[in-house]
VMD Tcl script that draws the C-alpha trace (Angstrom):
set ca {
  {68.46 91.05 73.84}
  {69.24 90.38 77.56}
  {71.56 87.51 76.61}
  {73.36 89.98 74.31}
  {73.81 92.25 77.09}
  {75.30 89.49 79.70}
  {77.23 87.82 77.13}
  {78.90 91.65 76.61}
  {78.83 92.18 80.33}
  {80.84 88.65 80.78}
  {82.59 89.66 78.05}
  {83.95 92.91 79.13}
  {84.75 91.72 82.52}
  {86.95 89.03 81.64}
  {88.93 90.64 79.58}
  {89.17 93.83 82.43}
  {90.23 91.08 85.00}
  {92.76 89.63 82.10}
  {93.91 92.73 81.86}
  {94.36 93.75 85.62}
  {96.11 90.68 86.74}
  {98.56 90.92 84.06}
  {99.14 94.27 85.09}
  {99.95 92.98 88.93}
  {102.15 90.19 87.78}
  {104.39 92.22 85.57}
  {104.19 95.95 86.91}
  {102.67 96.44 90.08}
  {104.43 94.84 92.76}
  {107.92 95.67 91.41}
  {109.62 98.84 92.10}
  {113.12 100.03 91.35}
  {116.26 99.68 94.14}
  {118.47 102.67 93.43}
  {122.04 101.97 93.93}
  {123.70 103.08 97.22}
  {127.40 102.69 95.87}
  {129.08 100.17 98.37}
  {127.94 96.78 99.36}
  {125.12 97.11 96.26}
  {126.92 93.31 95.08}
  {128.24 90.97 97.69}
  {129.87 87.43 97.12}
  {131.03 84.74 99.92}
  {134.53 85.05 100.62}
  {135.51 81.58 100.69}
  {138.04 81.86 103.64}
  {135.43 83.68 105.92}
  {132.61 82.03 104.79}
  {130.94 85.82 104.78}
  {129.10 87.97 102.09}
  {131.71 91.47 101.45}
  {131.04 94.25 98.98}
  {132.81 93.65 95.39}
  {132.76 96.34 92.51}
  {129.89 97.09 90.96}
  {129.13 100.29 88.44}
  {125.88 100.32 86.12}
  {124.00 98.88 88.83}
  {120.54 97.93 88.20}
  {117.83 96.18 90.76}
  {114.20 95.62 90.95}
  {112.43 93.94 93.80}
  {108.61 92.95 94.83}
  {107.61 92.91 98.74}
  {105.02 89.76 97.14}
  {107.82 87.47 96.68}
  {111.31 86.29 98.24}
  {112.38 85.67 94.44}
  {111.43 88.76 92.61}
  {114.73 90.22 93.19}
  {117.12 90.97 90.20}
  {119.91 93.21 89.15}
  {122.45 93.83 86.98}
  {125.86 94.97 87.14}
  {129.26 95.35 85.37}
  {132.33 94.34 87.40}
  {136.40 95.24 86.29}
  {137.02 92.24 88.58}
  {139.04 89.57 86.50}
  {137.37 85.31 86.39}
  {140.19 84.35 87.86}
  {140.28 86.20 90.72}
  {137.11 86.34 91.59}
  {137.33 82.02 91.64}
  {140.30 82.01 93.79}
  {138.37 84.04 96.26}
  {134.35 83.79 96.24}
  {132.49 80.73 96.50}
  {130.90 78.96 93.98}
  {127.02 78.64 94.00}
  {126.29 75.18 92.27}
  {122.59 74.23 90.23}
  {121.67 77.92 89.88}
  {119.11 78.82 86.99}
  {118.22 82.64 86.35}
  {114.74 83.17 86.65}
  {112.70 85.88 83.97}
  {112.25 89.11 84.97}
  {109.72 91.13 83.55}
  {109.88 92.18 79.83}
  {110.71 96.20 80.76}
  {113.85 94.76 83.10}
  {115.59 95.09 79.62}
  {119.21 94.55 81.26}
  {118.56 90.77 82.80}
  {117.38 88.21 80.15}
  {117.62 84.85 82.23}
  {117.19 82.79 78.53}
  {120.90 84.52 77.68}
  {122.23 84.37 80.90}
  {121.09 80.42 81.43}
  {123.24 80.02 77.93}
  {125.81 81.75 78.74}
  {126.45 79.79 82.09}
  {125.76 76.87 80.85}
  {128.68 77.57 78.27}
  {131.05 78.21 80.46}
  {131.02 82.01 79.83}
  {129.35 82.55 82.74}
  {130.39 81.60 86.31}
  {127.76 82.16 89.30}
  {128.76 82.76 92.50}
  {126.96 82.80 96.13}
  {125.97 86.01 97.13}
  {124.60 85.55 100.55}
  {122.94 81.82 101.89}
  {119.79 82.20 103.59}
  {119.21 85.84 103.13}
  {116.07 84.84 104.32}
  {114.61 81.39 105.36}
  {115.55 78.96 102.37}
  {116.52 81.88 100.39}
  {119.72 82.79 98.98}
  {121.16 85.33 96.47}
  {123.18 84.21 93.67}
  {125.35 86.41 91.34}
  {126.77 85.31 87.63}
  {129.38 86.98 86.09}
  {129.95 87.03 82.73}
  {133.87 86.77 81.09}
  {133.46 90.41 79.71}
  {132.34 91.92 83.28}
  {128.66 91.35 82.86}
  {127.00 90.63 86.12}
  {123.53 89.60 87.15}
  {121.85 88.71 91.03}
  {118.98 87.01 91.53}
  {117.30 84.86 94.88}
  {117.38 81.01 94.34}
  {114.85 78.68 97.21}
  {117.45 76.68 98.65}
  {117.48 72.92 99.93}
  {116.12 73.86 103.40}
  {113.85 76.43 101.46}
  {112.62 73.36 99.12}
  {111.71 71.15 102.30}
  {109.88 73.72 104.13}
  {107.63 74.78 101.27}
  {106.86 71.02 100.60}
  {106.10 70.09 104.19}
  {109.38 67.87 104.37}
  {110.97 67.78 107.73}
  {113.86 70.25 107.68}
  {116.89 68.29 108.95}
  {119.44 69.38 111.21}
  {121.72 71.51 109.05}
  {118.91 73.89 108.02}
  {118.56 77.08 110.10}
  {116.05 77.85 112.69}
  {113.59 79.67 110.69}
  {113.16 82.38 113.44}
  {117.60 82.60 112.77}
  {118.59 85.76 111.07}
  {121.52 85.67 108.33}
}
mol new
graphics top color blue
foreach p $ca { graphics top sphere $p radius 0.5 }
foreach p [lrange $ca 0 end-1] q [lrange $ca 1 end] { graphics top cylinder $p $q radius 0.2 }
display resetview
């Protein structure tokens, strides 16, 4: 009879701590960014090597104080592919990451097809928005657009324990 009990007992807490840690991964730590109307989607000029505001309705964001690279949004832009490639800069090996199943607008599998169509273009949003972070930003040929954080080259080195090299920022610099 005992081992009926702590077999139940094991039983019962396993699947409460299965159950609580899903809960943290996917709910918990997230909460929604409402949209302030200017500046919500930036993109590198490529003349002034700086991050300015670009149209953005529909806007969409969560973010998680646990993680650099919880952030992601979505967007719709009127601003035409061509113009915006004449005058942002291109953000090269990007990948969208998931977002949680209730994020219904970002779905990183269609977006990762899409750019890797060519029906997609991503852009850089802002380098080193932290230390070895940066935000990216894909927009879609119908207006579509989606941001999410990328770890960076310097961000790669200094998670691995490689030395940083000399055209990484200080990590005490501030973008």
């Amino acid at each position: 009879m005992t081992g009926k009990i702590l077999a139940m007992v094991t039983l019962l807490s396993s699947l409460a701590a299965g159950i609580g840690i899903y809960y943290l991964q996917v709910y918990a730590f997230y909460e929604e960014i409402p949209a302030s109307g200017h500046g919500d989607v930036q993109l590198t000029n490529i003349v002034t090597g700086a991050p300015e505001p670009v149209l953005a309705d529909d806007f969409q964001a969560i973010d998680a104080d646990s993680s650099p690279i919880r952030y992601r949004a979505c967007f719709t832009t009127s601003m035409s592919i061509p113009m915006l490639t004449e005058t942002y800069e291109p953000y090269e090996g990007a990948a969208p990451r998931n977002a949680p199943g209730w994020f219904e607008c970002f779905d990183a599998e269609a977006l990762g097809a899409e750019i890797e169509a060519g029906t997609a273009l991503v852009f850089t949003g802002q380098r080193n928005l932290e230390f070895g972070i940066d935000r990216v930003v894909a927009i879609t040929n119908d207006g579509r657009g989606y941001v999410w954080h990328e770890i960076n080259e310097c961000g790669d080195k200094a998670y691995d324990g490689s030395p940083l090299g000399e055209d990484c920022p200080s990590r005490d610099e501030e973008s």
